[in-house]
N, C-alpha and C positions, 0 to 999 in steps of 0.2 A: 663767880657771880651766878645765882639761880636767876629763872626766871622772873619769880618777884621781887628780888631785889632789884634788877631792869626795869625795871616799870615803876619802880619807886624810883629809880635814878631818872630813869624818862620823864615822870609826872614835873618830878622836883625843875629840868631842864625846861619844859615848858613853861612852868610859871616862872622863869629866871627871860624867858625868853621874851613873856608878855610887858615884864619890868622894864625890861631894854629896849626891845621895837615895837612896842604897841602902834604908833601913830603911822610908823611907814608899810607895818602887815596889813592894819586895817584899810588903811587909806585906801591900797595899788586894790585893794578886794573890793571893795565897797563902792570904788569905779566903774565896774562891772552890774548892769541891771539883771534884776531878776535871781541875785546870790542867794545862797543858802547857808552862806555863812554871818555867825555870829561874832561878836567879838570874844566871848563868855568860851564860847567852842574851839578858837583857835591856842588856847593857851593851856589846855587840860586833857588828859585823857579822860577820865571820865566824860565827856561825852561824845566818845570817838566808839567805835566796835572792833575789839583788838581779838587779832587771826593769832594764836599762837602755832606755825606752821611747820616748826621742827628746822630740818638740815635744809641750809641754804640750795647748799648743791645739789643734793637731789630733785627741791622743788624747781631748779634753772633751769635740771638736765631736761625735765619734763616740758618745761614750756619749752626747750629748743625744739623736743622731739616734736612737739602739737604745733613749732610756732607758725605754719599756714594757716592749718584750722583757726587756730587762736586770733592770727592779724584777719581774718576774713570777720570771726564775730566782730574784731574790731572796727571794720570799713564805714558802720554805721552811728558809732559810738561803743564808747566802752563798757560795757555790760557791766556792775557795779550789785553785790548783793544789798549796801546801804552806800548813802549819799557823803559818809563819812567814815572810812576804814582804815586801822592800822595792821600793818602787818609784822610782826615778832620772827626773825628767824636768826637763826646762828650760823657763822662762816669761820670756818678753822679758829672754834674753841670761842669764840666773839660773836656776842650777840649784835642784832643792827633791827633797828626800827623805825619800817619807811610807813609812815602817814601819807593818805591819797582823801582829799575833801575838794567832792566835786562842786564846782562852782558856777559852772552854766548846765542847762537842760542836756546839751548834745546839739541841737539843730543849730544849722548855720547861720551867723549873724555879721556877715562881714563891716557892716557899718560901725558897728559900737569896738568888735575887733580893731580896725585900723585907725580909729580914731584914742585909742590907749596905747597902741602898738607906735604911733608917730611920736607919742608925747614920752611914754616910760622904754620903749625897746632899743628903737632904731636910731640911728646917727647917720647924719648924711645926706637923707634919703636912698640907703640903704635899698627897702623894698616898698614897692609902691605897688596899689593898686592894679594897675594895668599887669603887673606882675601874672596877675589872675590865681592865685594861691587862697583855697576856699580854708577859713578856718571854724573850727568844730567846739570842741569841750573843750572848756578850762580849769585848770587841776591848780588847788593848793597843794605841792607836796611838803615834806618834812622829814629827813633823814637822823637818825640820832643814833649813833657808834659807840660800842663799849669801850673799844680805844679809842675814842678819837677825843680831842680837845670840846672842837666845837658843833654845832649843830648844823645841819643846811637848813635852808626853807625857802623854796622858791615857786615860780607859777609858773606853768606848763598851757600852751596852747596846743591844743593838736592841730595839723595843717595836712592838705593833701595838696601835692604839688598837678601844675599843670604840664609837665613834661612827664608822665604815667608812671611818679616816684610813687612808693608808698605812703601810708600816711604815719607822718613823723610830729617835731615836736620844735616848736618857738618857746626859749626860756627868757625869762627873767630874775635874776637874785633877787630877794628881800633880804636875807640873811647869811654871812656876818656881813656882807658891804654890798652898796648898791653897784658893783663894779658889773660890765659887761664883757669882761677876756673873751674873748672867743674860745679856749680853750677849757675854759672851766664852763662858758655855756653850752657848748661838745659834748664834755662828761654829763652835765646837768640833762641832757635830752637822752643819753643813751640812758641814763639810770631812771627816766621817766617811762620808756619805751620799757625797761625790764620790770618794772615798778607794778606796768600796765598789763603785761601777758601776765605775770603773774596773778594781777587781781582777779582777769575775764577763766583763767583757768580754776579760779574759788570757783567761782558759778559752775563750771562745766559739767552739764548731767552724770558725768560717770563720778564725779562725788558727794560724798553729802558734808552736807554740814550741821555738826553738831556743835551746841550751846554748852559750855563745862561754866557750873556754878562751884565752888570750891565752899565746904562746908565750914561754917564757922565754930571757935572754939567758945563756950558757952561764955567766957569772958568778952569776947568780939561781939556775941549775940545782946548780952547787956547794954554793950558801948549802944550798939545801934539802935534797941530798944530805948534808948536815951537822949536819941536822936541826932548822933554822932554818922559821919558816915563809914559804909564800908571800907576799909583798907587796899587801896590800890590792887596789890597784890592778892588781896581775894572776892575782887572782884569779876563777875560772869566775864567768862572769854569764850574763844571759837576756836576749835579744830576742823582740817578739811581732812576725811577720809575715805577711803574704797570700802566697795563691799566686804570684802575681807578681813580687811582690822576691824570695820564692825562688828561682823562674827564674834572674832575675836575678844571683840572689846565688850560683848554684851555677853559671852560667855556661855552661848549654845551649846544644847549636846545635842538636841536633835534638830541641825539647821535644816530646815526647809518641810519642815514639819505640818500640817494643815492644824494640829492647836497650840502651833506657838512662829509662823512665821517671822523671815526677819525681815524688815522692813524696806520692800520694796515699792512704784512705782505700778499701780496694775492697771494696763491697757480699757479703754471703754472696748465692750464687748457685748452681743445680744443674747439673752438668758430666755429660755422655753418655759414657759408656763406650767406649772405641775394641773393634771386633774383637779386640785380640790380648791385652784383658783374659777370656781364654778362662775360668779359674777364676772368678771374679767372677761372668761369664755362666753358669755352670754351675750358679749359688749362686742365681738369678733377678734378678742385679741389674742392670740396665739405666745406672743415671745414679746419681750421687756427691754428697751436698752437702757445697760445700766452704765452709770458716768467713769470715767476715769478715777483714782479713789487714789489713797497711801493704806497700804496695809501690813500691818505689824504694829508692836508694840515700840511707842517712842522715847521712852525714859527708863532709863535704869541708874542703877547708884554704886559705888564702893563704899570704903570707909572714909576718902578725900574730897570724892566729886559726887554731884549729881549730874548728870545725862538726859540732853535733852533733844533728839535728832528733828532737825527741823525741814521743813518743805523746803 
């Protein structure tokens, strides 16, 4: 199975998904004030932002390697390029598509937290208030497997504990059963926890991110001029890359060249005034500061993709 084929199978899986749990997705979400989620948004990719990020493993190795950096950006909340991202990766030959749609701001709200947390998590009185456990972000995630049968989908609290734990994860199922195992809610937090350094290391300044629109075939271009929509599968996605395979990927011969550089990051900096800035000089100004800027050129094409390197 190619990539587009996954994403056609994923689309088709959500709207099978909206069929079956609509009332118990929407409901546990829609508890929560201040959401940002739709009911429209939870059942389609189409209006999700899909990472296509390549080999699983490499991208894990990476976040283990960064993973202090990475939990420290996360202490505050979790750094998020949009408020609804899917991620595309492959694990020995098997694709897997973990969906992350943030549902609260980040800042702490422990009133409306535990007053959902007593009615939809906890048995017993479990954990209580006095506990002192501050809770954070809340995450719709969504898991979908090329092997697998069925789908996940559940809500993730982030929490920091008061005994100087790190800050970990309160799950609940939505999806297939409202069961609370402790052992599937175990696995549910650790793939929330890898779900999340994955996401905060998209952002991380040593990559960029570029936008891939996949060129349509002039058959596709009719449908859409027709007011059909685009095709799952060639639908704009996101790659995360280094400097390097940009290079690469934009096909330099003279990298670092002053009329054709490649698109870097260029520091604010004070620029000196030429002589023939005569009024300027008259004004007592000597030197100019000039702003932080992106320079290079940000789009380029093949014969499949257009290229779009974004801030």
């Amino acid at each position: 199975m190619d990539f587009g084929s996954f994403l056609n199978h994923c689309e088709s899986t959500f709207l099978k998904l909206g069929e079956t749990c609509p009332v118990v997705g929407i409901d546990k979400i829609s508890m929560l004030k201040g959401g940002v989620v739709a009911p429209k948004e939870l059942f389609s990719l189409r209006e999700s932002h899909i990472f296509h990020l390549g080999d699983d493993e490499k991208v894990s190795t990476t976040a283990d390697e960064m993973r202090s950096e990475l939990e420290k950006d996360a202490s505050e909340g979790i750094p998020m390029p949009y408020s609804d991202v899917t991620e595309v990766s492959k694990l020995h030959e098997k694709w897997i598509l973990d969906r992350l749609i943030k549902v609260t701001t980040g800042s702490k709200n422990t009133k409306i937290f535990f007053k959902y947390l007593r009615g939809s998590l906890l048995r017993d009185g479990e954990l209580t208030p006095e506990d002192s456990i501050a809770f954070y972000d809340c995450f719709l995630f969504t898991r979908i497997e090329e092997s697998g049968v069925y789908p996940l989908q559940w809500i993730g609290f982030r929490v920091e504990g008061s005994h100087g734990n790190s800050w970990g994860w309160i799950t609940s199922v939505i999806f297939p059963s409202a069961t609370q195992d402790q052992a599937i809610l175990q696995n549910l937090a650790n793939n929330a926890t890898a779900i999340c350094l994955q996401t905060i290391l998209i952002s991380h300044p040593m990559n960029y991110i570029v936008k891939v629109t996949p060129t349509l075939t002039p058959r596709e271009e009719r449908k859409v001029q027709a007011g059909k929509k685009i095709p799952i599968p060639k639908s704009p996605h996101f790659i995360v890359i280094d400097h390097d395979v940009l290079v690469l990927m934009r096909g330099d011969r003279n990298v670092g060249t002053h009329a054709s550089p490649v698109p870097h990051h260029r520091r604010g900096h004070w620029k000196r005034l030429s002589e023939r800035c005569k009024f300027a000089r008259m004004m007592g100004k000597e030197k100019v500061f000039v702003k932080p800027t992106y320079v290079g050129k940000r789009s380029f094409s093949d014969e499949k993709n257009f290229y779009e390197v974004l801030l």
